[in-house]
C-alpha positions in Angstrom: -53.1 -9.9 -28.8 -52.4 -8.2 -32.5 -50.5 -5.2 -32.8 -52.0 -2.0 -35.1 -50.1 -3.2 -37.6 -51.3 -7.1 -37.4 -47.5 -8.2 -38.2 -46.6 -9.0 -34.8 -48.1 -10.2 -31.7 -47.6 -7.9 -28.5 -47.9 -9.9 -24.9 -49.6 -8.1 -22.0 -49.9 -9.1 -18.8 -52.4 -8.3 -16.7 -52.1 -6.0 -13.5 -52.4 -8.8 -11.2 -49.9 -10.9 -13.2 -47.5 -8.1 -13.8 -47.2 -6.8 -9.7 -46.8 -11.1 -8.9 -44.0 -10.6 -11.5 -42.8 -7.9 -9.5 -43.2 -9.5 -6.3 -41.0 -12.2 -7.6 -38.1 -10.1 -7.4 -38.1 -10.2 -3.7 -37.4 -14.1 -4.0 -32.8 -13.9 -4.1 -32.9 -17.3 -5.9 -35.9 -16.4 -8.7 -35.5 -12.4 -9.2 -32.8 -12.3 -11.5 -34.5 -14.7 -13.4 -37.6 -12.5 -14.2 -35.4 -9.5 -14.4 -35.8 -9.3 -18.1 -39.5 -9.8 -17.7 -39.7 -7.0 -15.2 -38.0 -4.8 -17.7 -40.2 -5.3 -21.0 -43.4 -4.2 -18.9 -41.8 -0.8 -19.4 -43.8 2.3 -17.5 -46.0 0.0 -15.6 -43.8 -1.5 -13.7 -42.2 1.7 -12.3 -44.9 1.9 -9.1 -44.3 -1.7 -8.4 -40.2 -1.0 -8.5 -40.6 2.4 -6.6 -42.0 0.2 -3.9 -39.5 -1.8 -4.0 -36.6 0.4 -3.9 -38.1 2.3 -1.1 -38.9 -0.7 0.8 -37.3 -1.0 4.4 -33.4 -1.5 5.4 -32.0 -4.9 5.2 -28.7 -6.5 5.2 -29.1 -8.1 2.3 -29.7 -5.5 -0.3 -30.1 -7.7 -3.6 -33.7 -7.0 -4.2 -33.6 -3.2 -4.0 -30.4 -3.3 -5.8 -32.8 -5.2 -9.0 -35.2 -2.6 -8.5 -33.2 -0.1 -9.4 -31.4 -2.2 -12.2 -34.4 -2.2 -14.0 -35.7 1.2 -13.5 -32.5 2.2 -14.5 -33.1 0.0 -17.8 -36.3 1.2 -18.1 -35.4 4.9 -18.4 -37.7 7.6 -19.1 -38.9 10.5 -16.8 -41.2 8.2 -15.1 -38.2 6.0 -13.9 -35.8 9.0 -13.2 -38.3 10.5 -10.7 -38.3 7.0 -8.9 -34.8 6.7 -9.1 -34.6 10.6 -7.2 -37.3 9.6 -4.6 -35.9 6.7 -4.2 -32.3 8.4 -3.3 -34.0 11.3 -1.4 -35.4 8.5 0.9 -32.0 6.7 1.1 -29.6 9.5 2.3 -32.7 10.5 5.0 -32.3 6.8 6.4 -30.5 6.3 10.0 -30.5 2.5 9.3 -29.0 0.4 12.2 -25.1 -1.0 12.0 -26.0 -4.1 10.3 -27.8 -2.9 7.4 -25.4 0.9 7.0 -23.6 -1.2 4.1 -26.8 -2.6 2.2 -27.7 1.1 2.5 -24.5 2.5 0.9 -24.7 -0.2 -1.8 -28.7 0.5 -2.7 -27.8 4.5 -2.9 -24.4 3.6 -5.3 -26.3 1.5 -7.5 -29.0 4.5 -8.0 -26.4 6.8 -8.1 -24.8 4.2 -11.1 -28.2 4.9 -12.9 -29.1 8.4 -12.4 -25.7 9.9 -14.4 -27.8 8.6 -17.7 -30.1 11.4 -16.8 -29.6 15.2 -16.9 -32.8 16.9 -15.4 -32.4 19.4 -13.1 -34.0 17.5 -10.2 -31.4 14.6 -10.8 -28.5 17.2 -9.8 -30.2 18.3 -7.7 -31.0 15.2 -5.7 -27.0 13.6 -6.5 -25.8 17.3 -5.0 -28.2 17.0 -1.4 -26.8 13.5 -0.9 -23.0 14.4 -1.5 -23.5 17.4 1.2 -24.9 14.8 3.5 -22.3 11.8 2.7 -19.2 11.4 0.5 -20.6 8.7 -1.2 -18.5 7.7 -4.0 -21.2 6.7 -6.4 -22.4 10.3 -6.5 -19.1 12.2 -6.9 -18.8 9.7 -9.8 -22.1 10.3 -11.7 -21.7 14.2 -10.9 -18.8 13.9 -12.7 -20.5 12.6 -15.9 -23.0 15.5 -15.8 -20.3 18.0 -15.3 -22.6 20.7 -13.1 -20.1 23.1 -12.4 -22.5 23.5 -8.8 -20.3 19.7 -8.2 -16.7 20.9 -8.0 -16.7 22.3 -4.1 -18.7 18.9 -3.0 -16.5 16.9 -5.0 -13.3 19.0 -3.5 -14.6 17.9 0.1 -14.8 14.9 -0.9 -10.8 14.8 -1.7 -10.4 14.7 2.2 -12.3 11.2 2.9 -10.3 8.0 2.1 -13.4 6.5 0.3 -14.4 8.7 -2.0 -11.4 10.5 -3.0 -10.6 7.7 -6.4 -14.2 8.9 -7.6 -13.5 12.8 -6.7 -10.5 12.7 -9.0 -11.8 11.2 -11.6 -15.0 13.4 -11.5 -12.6 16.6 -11.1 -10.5 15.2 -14.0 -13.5 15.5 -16.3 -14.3 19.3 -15.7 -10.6 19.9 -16.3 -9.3 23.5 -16.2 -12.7 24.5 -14.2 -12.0 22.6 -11.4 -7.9 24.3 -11.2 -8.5 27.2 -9.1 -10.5 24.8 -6.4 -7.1 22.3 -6.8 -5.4 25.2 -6.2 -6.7 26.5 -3.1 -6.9 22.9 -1.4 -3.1 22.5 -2.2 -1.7 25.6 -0.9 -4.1 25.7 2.4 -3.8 23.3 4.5 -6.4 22.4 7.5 -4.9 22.6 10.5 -6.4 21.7 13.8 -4.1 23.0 17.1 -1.1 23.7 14.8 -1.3 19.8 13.1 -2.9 18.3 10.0 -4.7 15.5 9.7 -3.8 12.6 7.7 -6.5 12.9 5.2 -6.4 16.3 4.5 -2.4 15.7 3.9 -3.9 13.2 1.3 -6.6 15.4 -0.1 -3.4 17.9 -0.8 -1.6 15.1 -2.2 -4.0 14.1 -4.5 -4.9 17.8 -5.6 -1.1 18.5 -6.7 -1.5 14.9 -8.8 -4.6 15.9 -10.2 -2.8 19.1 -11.4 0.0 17.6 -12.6 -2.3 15.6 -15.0 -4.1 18.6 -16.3 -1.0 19.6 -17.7 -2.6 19.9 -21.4 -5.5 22.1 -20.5 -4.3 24.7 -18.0 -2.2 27.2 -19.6 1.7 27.8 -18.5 2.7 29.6 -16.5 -0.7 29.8 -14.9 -2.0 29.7 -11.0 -0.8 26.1 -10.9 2.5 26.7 -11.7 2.6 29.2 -9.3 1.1 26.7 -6.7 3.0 23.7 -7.7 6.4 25.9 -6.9 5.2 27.3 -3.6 4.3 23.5 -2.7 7.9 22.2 -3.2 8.4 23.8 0.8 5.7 22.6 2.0 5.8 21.2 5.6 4.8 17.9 4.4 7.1 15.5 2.2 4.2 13.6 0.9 3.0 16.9 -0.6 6.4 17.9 -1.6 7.6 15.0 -3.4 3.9 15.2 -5.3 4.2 18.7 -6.3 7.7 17.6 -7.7 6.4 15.1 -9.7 3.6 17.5 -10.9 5.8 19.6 -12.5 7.8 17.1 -14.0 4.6 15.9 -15.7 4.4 19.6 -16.4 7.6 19.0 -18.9 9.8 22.0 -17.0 13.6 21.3 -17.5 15.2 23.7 -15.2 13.6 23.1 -11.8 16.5 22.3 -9.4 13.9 22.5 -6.3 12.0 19.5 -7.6 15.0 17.4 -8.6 16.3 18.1 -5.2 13.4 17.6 -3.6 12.5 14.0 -5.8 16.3 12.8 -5.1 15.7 13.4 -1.1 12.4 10.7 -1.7 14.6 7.6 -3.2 14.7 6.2 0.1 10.5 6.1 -0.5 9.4 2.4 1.3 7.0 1.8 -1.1 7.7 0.9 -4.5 5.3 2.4 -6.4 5.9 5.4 -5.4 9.4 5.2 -5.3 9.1 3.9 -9.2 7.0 7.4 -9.6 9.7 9.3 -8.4 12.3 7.5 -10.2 10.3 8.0 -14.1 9.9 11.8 -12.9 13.8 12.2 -12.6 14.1 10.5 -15.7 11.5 13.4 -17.0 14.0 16.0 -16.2 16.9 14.7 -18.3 20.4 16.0 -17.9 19.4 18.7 -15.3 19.0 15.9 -12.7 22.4 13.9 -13.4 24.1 16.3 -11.0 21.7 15.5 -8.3 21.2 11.9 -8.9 24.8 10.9 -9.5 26.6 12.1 -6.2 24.0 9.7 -4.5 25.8 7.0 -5.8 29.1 7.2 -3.8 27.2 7.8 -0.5 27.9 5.2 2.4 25.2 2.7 3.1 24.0 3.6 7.4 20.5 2.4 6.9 17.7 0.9 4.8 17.0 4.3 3.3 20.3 5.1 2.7 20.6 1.7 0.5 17.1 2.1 -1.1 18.3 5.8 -2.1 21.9 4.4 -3.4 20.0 1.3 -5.5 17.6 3.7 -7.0 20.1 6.0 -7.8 22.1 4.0 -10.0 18.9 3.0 -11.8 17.7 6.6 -12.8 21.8 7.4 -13.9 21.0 4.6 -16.1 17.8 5.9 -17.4 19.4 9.2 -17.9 22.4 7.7 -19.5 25.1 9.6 -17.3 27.9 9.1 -18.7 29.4 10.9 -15.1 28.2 8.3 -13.0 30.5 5.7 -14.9 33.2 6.1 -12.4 31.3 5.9 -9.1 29.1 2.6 -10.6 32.1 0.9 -11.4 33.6 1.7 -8.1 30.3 -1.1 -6.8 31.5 -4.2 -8.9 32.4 -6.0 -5.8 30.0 -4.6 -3.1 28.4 -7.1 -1.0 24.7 -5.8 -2.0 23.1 -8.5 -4.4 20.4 -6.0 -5.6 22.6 -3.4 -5.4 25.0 -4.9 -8.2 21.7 -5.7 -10.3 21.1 -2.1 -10.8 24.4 -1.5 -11.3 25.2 -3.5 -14.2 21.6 -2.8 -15.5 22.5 0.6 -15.4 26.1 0.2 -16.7 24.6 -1.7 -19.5 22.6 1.4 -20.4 25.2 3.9 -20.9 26.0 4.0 -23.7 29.7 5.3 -22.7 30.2 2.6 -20.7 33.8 0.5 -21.7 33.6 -3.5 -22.3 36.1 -3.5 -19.4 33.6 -2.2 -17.0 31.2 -4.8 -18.3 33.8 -7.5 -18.3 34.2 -7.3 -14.2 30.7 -8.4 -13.7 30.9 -11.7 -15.6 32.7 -13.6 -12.2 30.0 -12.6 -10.2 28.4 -14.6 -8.0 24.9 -14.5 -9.3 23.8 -15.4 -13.0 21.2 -12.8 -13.4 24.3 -10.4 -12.9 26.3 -12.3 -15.1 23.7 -12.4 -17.8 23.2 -9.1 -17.7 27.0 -8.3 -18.4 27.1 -11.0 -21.0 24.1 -9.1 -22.8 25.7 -5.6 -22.8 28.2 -7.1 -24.5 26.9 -9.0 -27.3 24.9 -5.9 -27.6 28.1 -3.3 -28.3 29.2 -6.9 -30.3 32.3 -7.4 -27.7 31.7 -10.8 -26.8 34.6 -12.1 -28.7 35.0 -15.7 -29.6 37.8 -16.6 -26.2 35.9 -15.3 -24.3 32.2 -16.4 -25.7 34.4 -20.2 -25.1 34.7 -19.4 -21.8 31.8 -18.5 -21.2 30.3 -22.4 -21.9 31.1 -23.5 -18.3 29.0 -21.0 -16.8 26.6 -22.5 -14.4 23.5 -20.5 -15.5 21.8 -21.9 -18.3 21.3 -18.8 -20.1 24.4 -17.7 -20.1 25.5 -20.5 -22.2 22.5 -20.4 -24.7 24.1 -16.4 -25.1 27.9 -17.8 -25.5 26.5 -20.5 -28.0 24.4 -18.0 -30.1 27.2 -15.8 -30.1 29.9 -18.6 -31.0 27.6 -19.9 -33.9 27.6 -16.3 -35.5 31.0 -16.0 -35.3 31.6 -19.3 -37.0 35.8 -18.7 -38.6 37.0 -17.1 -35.7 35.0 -19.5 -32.7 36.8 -23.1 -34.5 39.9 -22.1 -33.7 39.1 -21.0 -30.1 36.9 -24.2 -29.5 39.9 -26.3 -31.0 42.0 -24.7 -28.6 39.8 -25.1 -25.2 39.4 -29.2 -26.5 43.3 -29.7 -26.7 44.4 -27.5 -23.4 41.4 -28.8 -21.4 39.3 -25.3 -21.3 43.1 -23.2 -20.2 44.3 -20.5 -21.8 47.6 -20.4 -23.1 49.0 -18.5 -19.9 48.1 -21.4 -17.6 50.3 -23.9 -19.4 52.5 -24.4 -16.9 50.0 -23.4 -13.9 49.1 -27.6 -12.2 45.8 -29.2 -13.2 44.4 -28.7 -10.3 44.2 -25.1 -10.9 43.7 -25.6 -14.5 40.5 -27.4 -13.8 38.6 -25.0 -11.4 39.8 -21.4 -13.4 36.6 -20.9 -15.0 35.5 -20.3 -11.6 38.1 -18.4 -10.0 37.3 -17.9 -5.8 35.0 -21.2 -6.2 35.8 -24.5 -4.6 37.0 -27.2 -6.5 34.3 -29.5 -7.0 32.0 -26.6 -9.3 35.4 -26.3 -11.0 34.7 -29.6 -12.1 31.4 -29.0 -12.6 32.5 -26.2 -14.9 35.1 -27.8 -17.0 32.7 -30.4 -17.6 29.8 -28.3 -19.0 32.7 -26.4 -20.6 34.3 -29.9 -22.5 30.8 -30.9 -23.8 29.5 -27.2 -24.4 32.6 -26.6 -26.8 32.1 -30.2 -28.5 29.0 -29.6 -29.2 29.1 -25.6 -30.5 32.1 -27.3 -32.3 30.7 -30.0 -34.1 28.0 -27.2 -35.0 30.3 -24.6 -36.5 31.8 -27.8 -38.6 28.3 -29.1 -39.5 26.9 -25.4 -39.9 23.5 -26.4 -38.0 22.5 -25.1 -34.7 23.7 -27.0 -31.7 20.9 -29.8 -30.2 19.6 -28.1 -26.7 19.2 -31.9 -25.3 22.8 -32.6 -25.7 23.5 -29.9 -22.8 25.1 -31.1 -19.5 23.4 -29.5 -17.2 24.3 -27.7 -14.4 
């Protein structure tokens, strides 16, 4: 039929036609096909979806799920008072085991809609099915209307595994309103027969994070300062190590309690956390290099005694300790693979740190190690041309491509010591009269003698090669490369 206007045609379908159309979203294989069609009828297809939506508990929740898709596209008051009916009905349900999951999806997905809408009854309705239920699709959408009426539900909501990612982020958005509930959940913990239960330990947990990220709009010093300070002797370490890392967040330098408290959580299992705890040392600058460093020198009994010791030596090298020098270099030879990793990552960021310190790690055992070294010291330009030579029988690839690079920059000075590894056979002029047996395998002093061979021989071809470069001034070909 014609429009008013007589520009465009309008298509109507009849009642019958429209609640077939409906029907049709019953069908799993056809409804999303005649989604969009449901849509366009607009108003008159909100009785037909109501139906729908309110229709009986399944397992397989993919109609009622469309329903409220396209009410929720349909908007208007008309479709927000099915979508609240609609949820009234759902929370009211006692559905049997099989279909309690449908349920909890078919109540998110109108919870997913009804945050578009800000009537009274829509809080209203969201508010009744969060005192009945945690469900996280209503702490979220309370969260997007901000009703003040929200924060105690969504503070109860902390202390169910669940629902407490969509609690956080709904408290996050009311900001400094919702500190003096963080507050009180942080500071009081629920205690059944002198114990507390795992999740409220959580829920206080994730009160202290939340405060620590609210840093920008709660004033200092303020309540949560207070708190955050009275939660650093807590009886938990969960909570403890938290409220440390809150007020690091909080930017407070002078807060020996927290480093102590942070450095007493290295030995953390997991490594995310752990990696937390690390980047809020790191927060508190020089005011934790006295309590990081002396971890450093500390024996080895246990796992958690070597987790704390490797984690130690990273944060001294994101704080730049020039202190912990000493007792890093004092681990060139330790046993500990990973152990030696961080030391020479962190002895390559101190700045302090001499080329002879570096220098130890490049007869290591492992060529990440050695790599490491060999970067630190092209990086303070110490890689001199002998020893960039030298460094051509290396058995990591990379190493060489580093000793080449650095060898081609250096062109004057790296002839000569190329020259001289060709006519002595890759020995230094101190090994002349040392036999050739030990002559071939002293790139790889400790090492048996058949990688010394291996050695000289990527050594011979490696300085050829960067030699007939330097001559030619072109970069070496990579394909000429022995390989290891």
């Amino acid at each position: 039929m014609r429009s008013p206007c007589g520009r465009c045609t309008m298509f109507r379908v009849p009642d019958a036609g429209s609640a077939a159309l409906i029907e049709r979203l019953n069908n799993l294989h056809e409804g999303p096909l005649v989604l969009p069609d449901v849509i366009r009828l607009g108003d008159a297809a909100v009785p037909g979806l109501e139906a729908i939506l309110r229709g009986p508990s399944q397992a397989l929740p993919h109609a009622r799920c469309m329903a409220a898709d396209a009410l929720g596209a349909i908007g208007g008051p008309k479709a927000a008072s099915a979508l609240v009916g609609a949820l009234r009905d759902s929370i009211a349900r006692t559905p049997d085991v099989i279909s309690l999951e449908a349920e909890r999806v078919v109540i998110d997905r109108i919870a997913n809609h009804l945050c578009a809408h800000r009537e009274n009854d829509v809080i209203e309705a969201l508010l009744e099915a969060l005192r009945i239920t945690p469900y996280p699709a209503c702490a979220r959408a309370l969260g997007e209307l901000r009703d003040p009426r929200a924060i105690p539900l969504l503070i109860e909501c902390l202390h169910d595994d669940a629902a407490r990612g969509a609690a956080l982020d709904a408290l996050r958005r009311f900001g400094r309103d919702a500190c003096p509930a963080l507050i009180g959940t942080l500071i009081r913990p629920r205690l059944r027969r002198g114990l507390e239960a795992p999740s409220s330990i959580d829920a206080r947990v994730a009160a202290a994070r939340l405060l620590g990220e609210l840093a920008q709009v709660a004033l200092a010093p303020s309540a949560a300062d207070v708190a955050l300070r009275t939660a650093l002797t807590d009886r938990q370490r969960a909570v403890r190590i938290e409220a440390a890392i809150a007020i690091a967040r909080r930017g407070w330098k002078a807060a020996p309690e927290a480093t102590a408290t942070l450095a007493g959580g290295l030995d953390e299992a997991h490594w995310v956390q752990a990696e937390r705890i690390m980047d809020a040392l790191a927060r508190f600058g020089p005011a934790a290099e006295e309590t990081v460093v002396p971890l450093i020198a500390l024996p080895v009994d246990d796992e958690g005694s070597r987790r704390r010791k490797i984690r130690a030596a990273i944060v001294a090298g994101r704080l730049r300790a020039s202190s912990a020098i000493v007792p890093l270099a004092a681990l060139a030879q330790i046993g500990d693979r990973e152990l030696r990793l961080a030391v020479i990552t962190a002895l390559a960021r101190i700045p302090a740190t001499a080329c002879s310190v570096l220098e130890r790690f490049l007869l290591d055992r492992e060529g990440p190690i050695r790599l490491r070294a060999v970067r630190a010291l092209r990086d303070r330009r110490a890689l001199g041309p002998a020893l960039a030579t030298e460094l051509l029988g290396d058995s990591d690839p990379e190493v060489r491509i580093l000793a080449r690079a650095s060898l081609l920059s250096n062109s004057p000075a790296a002839e000569f010591s190329l020259v001289r590894t060709l006519l002595t056979l890759g020995s230094r002029p101190r090994m002349a009269g040392i036999r050739i047996a030990q002559r071939i395998s002293a790139p790889l002093r400790g090492r048996s003698w058949i990688k010394g061979v291996r050695s000289r021989a990527r050594l011979w071809w490696g300085a050829w090669e960067c030699l007939i470069a330097v001559r030619c001034r072109a970069p070496p070909r990579r394909g000429w490369t022995l390989r290891g």
